[in-house]
Z-matrix of the N, CA and C atoms (Angstrom, degrees):
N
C 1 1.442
C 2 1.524 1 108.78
N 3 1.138 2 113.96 1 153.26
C 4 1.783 3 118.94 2 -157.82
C 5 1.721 4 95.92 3 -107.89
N 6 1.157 5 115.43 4 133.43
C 7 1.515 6 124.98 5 -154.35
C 8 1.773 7 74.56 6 -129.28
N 9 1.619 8 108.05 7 131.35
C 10 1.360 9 140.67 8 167.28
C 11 1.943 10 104.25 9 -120.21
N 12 1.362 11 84.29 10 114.47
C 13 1.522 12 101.28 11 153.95
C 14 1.793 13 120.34 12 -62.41
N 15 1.263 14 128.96 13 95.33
C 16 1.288 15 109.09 14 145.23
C 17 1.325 16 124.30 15 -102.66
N 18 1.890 17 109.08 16 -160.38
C 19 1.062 18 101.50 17 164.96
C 20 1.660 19 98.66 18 -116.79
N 21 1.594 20 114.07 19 172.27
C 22 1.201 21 127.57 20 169.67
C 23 1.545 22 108.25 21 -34.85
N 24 1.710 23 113.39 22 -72.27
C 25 1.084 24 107.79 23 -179.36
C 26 1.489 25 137.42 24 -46.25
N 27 0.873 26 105.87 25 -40.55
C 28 1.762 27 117.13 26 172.94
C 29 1.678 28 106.68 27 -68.65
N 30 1.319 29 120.14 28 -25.26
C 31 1.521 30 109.23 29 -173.76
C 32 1.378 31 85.82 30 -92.59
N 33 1.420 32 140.04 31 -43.13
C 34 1.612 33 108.36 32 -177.93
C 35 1.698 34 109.29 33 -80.28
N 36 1.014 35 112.75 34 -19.76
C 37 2.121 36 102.62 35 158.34
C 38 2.081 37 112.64 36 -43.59
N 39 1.258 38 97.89 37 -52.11
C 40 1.515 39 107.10 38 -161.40
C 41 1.672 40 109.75 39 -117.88
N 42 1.724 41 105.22 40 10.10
C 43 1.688 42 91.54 41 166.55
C 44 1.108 43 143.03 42 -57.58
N 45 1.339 44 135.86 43 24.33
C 46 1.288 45 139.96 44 155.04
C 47 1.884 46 110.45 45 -89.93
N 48 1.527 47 91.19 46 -49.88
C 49 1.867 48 94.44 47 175.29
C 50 1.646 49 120.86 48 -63.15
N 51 1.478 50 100.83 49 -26.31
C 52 1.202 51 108.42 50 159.66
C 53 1.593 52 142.56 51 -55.00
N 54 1.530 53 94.51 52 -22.75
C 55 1.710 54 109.55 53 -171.93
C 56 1.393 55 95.81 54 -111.85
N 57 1.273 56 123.38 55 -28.46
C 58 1.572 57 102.85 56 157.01
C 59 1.194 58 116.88 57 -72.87
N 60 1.229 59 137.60 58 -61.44
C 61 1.299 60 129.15 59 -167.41
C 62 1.865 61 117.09 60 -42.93
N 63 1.604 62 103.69 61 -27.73
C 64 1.610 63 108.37 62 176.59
C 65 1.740 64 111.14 63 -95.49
N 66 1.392 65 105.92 64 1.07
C 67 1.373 66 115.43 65 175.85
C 68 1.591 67 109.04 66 -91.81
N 69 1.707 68 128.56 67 -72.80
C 70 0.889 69 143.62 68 168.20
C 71 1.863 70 117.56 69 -56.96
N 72 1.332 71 107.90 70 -47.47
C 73 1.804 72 102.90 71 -163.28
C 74 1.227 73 79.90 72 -106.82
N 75 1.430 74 159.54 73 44.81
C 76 1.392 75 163.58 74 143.02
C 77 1.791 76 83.64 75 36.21
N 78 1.587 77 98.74 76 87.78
C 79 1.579 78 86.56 77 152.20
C 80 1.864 79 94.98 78 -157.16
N 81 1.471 80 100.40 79 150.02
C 82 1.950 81 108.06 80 167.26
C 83 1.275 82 105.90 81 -81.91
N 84 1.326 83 80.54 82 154.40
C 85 1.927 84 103.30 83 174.20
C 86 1.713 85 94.04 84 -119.08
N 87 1.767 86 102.25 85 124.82
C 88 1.500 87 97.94 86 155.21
C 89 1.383 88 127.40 87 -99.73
N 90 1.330 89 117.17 88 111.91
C 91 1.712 90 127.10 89 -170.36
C 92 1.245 91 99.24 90 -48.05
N 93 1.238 92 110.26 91 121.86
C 94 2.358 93 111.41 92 161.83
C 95 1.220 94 81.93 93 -99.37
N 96 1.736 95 105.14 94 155.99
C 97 1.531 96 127.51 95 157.68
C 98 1.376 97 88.66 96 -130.09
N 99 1.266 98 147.45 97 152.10
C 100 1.619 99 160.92 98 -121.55
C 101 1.813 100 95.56 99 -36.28
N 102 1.160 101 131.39 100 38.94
C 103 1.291 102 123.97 101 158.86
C 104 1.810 103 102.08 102 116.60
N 105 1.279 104 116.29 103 -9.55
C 106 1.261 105 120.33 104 -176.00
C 107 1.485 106 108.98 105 -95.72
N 108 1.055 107 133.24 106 157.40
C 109 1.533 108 134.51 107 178.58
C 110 1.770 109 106.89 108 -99.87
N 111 1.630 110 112.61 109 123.33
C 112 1.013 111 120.91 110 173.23
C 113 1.879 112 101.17 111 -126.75
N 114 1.110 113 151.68 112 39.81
C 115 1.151 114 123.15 113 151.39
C 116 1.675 115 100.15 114 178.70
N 117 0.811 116 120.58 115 170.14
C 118 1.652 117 127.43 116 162.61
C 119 1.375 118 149.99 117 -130.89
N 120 1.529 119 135.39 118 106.99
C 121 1.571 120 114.74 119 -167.19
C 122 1.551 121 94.27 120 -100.33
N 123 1.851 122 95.60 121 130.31
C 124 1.353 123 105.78 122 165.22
C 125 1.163 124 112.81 123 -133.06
N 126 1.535 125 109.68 124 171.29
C 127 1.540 126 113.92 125 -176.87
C 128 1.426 127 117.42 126 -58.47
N 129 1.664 128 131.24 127 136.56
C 130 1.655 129 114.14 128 174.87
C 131 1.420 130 95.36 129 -81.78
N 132 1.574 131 97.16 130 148.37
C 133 1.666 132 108.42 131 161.71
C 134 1.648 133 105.76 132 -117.01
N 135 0.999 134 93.96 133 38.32
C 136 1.373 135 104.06 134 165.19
C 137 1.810 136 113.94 135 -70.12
N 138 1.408 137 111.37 136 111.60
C 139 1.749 138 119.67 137 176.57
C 140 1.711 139 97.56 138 -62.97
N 141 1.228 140 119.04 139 152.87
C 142 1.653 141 145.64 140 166.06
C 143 1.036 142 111.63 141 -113.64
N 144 1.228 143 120.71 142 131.65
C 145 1.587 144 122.74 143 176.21
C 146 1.459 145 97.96 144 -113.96
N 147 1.492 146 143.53 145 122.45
C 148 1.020 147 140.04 146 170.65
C 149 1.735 148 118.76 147 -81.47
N 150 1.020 149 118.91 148 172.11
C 151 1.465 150 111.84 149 151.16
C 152 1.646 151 132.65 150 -49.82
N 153 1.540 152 99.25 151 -49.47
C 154 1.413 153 116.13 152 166.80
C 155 1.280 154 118.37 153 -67.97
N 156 0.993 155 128.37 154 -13.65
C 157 1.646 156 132.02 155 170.95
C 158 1.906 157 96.29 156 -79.09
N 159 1.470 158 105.74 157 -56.99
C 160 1.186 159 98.38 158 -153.76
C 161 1.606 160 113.37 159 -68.82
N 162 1.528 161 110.90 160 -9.23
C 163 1.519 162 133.09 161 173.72
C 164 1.392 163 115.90 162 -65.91
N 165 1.482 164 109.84 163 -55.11
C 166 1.573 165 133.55 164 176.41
C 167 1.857 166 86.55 165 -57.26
N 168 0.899 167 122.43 166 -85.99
C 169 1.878 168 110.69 167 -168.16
C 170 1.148 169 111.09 168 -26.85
N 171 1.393 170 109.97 169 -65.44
C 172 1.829 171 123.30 170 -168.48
C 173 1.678 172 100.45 171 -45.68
N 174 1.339 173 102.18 172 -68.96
C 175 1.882 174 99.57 173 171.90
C 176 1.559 175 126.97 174 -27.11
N 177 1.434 176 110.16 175 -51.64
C 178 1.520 177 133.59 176 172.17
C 179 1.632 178 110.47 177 -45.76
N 180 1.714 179 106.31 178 -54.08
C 181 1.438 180 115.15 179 -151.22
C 182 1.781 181 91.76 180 -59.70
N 183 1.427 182 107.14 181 156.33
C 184 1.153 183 124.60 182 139.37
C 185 1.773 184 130.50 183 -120.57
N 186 1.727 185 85.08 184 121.77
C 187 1.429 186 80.65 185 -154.93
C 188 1.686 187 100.51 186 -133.20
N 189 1.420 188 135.29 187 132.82
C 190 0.892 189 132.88 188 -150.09
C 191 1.704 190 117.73 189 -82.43
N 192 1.080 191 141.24 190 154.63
C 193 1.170 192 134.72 191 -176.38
C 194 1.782 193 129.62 192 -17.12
N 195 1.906 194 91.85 193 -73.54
C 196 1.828 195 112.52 194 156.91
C 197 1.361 196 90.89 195 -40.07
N 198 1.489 197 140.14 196 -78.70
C 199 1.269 198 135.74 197 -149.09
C 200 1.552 199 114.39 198 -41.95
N 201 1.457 200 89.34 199 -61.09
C 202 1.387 201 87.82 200 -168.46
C 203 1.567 202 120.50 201 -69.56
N 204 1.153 203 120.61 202 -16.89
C 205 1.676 204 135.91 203 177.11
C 206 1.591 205 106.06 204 -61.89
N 207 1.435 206 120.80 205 -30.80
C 208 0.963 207 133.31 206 -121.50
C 209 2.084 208 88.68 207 -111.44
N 210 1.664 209 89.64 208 -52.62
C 211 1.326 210 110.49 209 -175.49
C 212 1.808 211 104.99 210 -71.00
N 213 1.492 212 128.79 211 -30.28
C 214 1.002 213 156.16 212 125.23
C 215 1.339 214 101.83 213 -0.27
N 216 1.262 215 129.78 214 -127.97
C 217 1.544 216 138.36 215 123.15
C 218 1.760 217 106.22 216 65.98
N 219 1.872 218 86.61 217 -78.36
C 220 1.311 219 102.07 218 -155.17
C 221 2.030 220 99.41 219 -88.90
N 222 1.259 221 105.93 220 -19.77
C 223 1.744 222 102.60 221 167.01
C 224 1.056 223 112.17 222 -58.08
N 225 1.524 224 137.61 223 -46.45
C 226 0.857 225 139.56 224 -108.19
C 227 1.766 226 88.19 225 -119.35
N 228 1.560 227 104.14 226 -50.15
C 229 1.758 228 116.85 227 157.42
C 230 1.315 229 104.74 228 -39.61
N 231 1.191 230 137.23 229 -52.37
C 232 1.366 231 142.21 230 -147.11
C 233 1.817 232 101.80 231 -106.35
N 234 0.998 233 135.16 232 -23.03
C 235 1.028 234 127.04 233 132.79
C 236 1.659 235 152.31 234 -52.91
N 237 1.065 236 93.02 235 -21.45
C 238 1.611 237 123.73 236 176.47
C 239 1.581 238 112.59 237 -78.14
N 240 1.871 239 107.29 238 -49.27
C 241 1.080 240 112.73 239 -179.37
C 242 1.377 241 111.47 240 -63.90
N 243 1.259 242 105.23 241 -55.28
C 244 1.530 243 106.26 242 -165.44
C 245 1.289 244 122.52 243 -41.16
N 246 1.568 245 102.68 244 -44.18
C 247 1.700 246 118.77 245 -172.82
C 248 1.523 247 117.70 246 60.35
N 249 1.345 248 143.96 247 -125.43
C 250 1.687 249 122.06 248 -120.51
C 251 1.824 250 66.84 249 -174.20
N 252 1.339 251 103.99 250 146.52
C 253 1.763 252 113.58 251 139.67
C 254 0.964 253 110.32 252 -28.43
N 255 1.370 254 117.50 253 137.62
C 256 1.942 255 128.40 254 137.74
C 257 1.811 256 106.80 255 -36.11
N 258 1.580 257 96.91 256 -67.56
C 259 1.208 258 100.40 257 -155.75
C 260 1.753 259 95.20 258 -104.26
N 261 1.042 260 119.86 259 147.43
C 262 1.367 261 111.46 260 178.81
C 263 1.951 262 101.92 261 -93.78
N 264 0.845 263 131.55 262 11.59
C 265 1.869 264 122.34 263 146.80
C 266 1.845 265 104.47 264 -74.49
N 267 1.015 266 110.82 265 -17.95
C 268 1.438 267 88.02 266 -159.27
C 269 1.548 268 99.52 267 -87.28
């Protein structure tokens, strides 16, 4: 991955072009503050699991009756726990 020197100032002039360019052209920016490097924006490689991903598997699985009752069961536990926002903004 291609590491660009800026400086502070120029990344808060152009921080929006900045987060695309490390979003889309996968590249870091190293922040200078008087010529020294204090921080870095890089691309996340953080994976997403969507809903539709997690639908497309479930469709795929083969899973036997018990199984599926079972997996059933345990969504449904695990849904329960989680529950809802406190606050509904958040």
């Amino acid at each position: 991955m291609k590491k660009l020197r800026v400086s502070v100032t120029d990344v808060a002039r152009n921080f929006a072009g900045c987060v695309n360019r490390a979003r889309y052209q996968n590249l870091s920016f190293v922040l200078l503050k008087n010529g020294a490097p204090v921080a870095e924006l890089t691309p996340s490689t953080e994976k997403v699991c969507r809903g539709s991903d997690l639908a497309a598997s479930i469709a795929k699985a083969r899973l036997s009756d018990q199984e599926a009752k079972t997996w059933r069961r345990e969504l449904q536990a695990a849904r329960a726990a989680m529950g809802g926002p406190k606050d509904k903004w958040q």
